[in-house]
N, C-alpha and C positions, 0 to 999 in steps of 0.2 A: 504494500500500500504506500502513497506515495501523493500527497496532498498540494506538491506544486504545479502551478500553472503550465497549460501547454502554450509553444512559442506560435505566432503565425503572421509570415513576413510578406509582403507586397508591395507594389510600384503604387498604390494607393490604397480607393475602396474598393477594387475586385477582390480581393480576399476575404471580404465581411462574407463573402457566399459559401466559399469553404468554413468561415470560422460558424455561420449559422449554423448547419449540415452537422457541425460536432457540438454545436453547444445542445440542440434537440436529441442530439445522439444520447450525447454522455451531459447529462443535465448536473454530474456531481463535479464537472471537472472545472477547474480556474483558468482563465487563458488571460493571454496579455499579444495584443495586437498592433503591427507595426506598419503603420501605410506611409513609403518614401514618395510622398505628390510632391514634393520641392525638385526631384529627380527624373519625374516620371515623362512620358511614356518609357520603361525598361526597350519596348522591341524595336528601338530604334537607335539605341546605343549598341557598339559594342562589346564584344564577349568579354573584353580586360575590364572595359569598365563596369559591366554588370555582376562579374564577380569582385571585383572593388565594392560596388557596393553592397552585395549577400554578404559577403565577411563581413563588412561595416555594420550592419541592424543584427547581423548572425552575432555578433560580438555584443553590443546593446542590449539585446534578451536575453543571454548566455547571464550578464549581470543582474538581470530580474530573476534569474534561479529557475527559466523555465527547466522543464524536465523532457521536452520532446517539440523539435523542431519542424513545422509543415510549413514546406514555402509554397505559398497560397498565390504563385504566378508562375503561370506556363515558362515566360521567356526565362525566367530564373531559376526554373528545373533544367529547361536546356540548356542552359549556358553554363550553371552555375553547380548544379546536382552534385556532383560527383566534387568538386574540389570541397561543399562544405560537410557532407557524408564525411571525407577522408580525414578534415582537419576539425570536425565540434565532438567533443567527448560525451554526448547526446545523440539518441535515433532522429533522424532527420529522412522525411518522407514529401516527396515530390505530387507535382498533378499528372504526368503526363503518363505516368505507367496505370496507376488505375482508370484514366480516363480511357485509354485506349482497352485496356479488360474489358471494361465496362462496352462502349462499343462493338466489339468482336461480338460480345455475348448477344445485341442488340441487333445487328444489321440480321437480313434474312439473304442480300441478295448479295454481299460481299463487293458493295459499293459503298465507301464507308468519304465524308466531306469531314475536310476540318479551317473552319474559320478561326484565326488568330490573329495573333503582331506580324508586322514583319519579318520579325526577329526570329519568332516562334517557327514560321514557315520556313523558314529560309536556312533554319538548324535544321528544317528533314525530321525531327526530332519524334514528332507524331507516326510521319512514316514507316520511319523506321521501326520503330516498336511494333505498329501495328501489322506492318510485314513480319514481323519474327514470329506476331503469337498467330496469325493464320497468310500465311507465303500465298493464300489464291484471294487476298481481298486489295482491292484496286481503293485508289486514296489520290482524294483532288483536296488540293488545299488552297484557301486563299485568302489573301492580308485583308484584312478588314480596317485600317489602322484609324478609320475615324471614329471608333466607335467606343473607346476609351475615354476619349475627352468629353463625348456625350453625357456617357456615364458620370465622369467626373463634376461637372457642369449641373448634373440634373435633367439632362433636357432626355428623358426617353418617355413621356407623358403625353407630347402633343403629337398631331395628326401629322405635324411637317420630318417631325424625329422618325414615325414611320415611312416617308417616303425619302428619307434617306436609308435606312436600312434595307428598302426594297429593290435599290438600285443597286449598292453595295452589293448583296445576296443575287442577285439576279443571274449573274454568271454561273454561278454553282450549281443553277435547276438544267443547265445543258445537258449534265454527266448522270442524270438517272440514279442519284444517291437514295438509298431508304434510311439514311441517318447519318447525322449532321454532328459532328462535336463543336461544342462552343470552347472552342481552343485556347480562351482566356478567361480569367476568374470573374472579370468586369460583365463579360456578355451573358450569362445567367440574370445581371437585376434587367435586362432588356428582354430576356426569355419571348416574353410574348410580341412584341415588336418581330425578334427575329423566326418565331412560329407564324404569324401573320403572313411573314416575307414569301416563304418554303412551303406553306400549304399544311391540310393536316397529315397527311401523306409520310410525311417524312419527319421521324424520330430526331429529338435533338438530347444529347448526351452531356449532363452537365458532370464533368470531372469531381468538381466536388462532393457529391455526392457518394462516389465512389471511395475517397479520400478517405471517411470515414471507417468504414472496415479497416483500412490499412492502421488510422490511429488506433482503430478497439485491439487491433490485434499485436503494433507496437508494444501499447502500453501494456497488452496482458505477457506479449512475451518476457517483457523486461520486469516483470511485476509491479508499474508503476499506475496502477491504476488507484483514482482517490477513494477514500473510504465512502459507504454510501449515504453517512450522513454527514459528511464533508459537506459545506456552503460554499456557493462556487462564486468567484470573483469574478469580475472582467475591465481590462484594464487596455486601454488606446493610446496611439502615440500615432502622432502624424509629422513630420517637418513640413506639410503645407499649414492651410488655411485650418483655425482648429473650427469654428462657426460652418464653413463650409462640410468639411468631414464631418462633423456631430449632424447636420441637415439630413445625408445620404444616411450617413450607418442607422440614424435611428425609423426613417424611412422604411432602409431594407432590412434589420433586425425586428422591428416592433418594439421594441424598448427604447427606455430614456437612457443615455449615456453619460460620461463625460471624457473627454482626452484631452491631451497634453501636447501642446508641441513640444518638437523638439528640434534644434540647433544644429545646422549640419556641423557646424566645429565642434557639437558631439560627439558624433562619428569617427573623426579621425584620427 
């Protein structure tokens, strides 16, 4: 048993959707959540710099005493996975390996779409996993990259926000996908927007959701799971706008918040 907080890092608020997914899950557990929006968009920087910054907030939560690390963004599992797996003295679990499970187990016709970053796309990173766990499923991917600031912004509510996602999305109805991964943690609070786009036809795959089993079964392998009547905390930190982030998280949580900026001369 094992009563500290779990860690959960991102380029902003796409990762409230992985950190909801485990707070419903595991209702006993504490987390502490870290959105880099003074940095953000991750999928348009590069690999040096994206792991500059995963060590940067992976080093920040390390001091909050989390107990188990989820980097709660695509471009930061492909870019960055493996260097902080090798070097945090904590389990540290990605999106893009259960996302892509989770899809295999979904598609029927082995036409599998993945909308992300740039960044995301342009690792293969999706791809390739999803090649390895079935070699006969065919994968179109495509940068969606405005569709973070959207989120960031607020703006996926009105009629004009869906006829940008409908144009965006539009290439990807050519290739006869029956399931879509929303290949960043941002595009889940837009779910319906981009279900709108894709028709009801076609399954869309939110990674986080998958993420979940990976945490339950992290935490049980390592016996760090909290006790059941552990009170479970949750704790923000943003280097952007702290009014701005509290507007979204508590939007897409249903709870009232509070969080903290933080200083990038923090970080380094």
């Amino acid at each position: 048993m094992n009563s500290q907080p779990i860690g959960f890092m991102d380029s902003g608020v796409g990762g409230l959707t992985v950190a909801k997914a485990v707070i419903k899950k595991l209702p006993n557990e504490s987390i502490v959540y870290f959105g880099d929006e003074a940095r953000l968009p991750y999928g348009e920087k590069s690999q040096a710099q994206i792991q500059t910054y995963a060590t940067q907030v992976a080093r920040f939560l390390l001091k909050r005493e989390i107990k188990l690390l989820v980097v709660a963004c695509n471009t930061a599992s492909a870019q960055a996975l493996p260097l902080l797996a090798r070097e945090l003295p904590i389990p540290v679990i990605g999106v893009i390996d259960p996302g892509s499970k989770l899809a295999i187990n979904t598609t029927l016709n082995h036409r599998v779409g993945v909308i992300a970053t740039n960044g995301t796309v342009n690792s293969h990173a999706y791809e390739r996993e999803l090649k390895r766990l079935d070699p006969k499923t065919t994968v179109f991917s495509l940068g969606c990259p405005r569709f973070i600031p959207m989120v960031e912004d607020g703006e996926y509510h009105r009629p004009e926000d869906q006829k940008i996602v409908d144009v965006d999305v539009k290439p990807m109805l050519a290739h006869g996908i029956d399931t879509l991964i929303m290949g960043c943690t941002h595009y889940p609070i837009m779910r319906k927007l981009i279900q709108n786009a894709v028709g009801p036809r076609i399954r869309l795959v939110d990674p986080g959701i998958a993420v979940c089993e990976q945490v339950v079964d992290g935490l049980k392998h390592a016996d760090l799971m909290a006790p059941n009547d552990h009170q479970a905390t949750y704790r923000f930190y943003t280097t952007g706008a702290v009014a701005k982030f509290v507007t979204i998280a508590e939007d897409w949580l249903q709870m009232k918040i509070d969080a903290c900026h933080v200083d990038l001369s923090e970080l380094e």
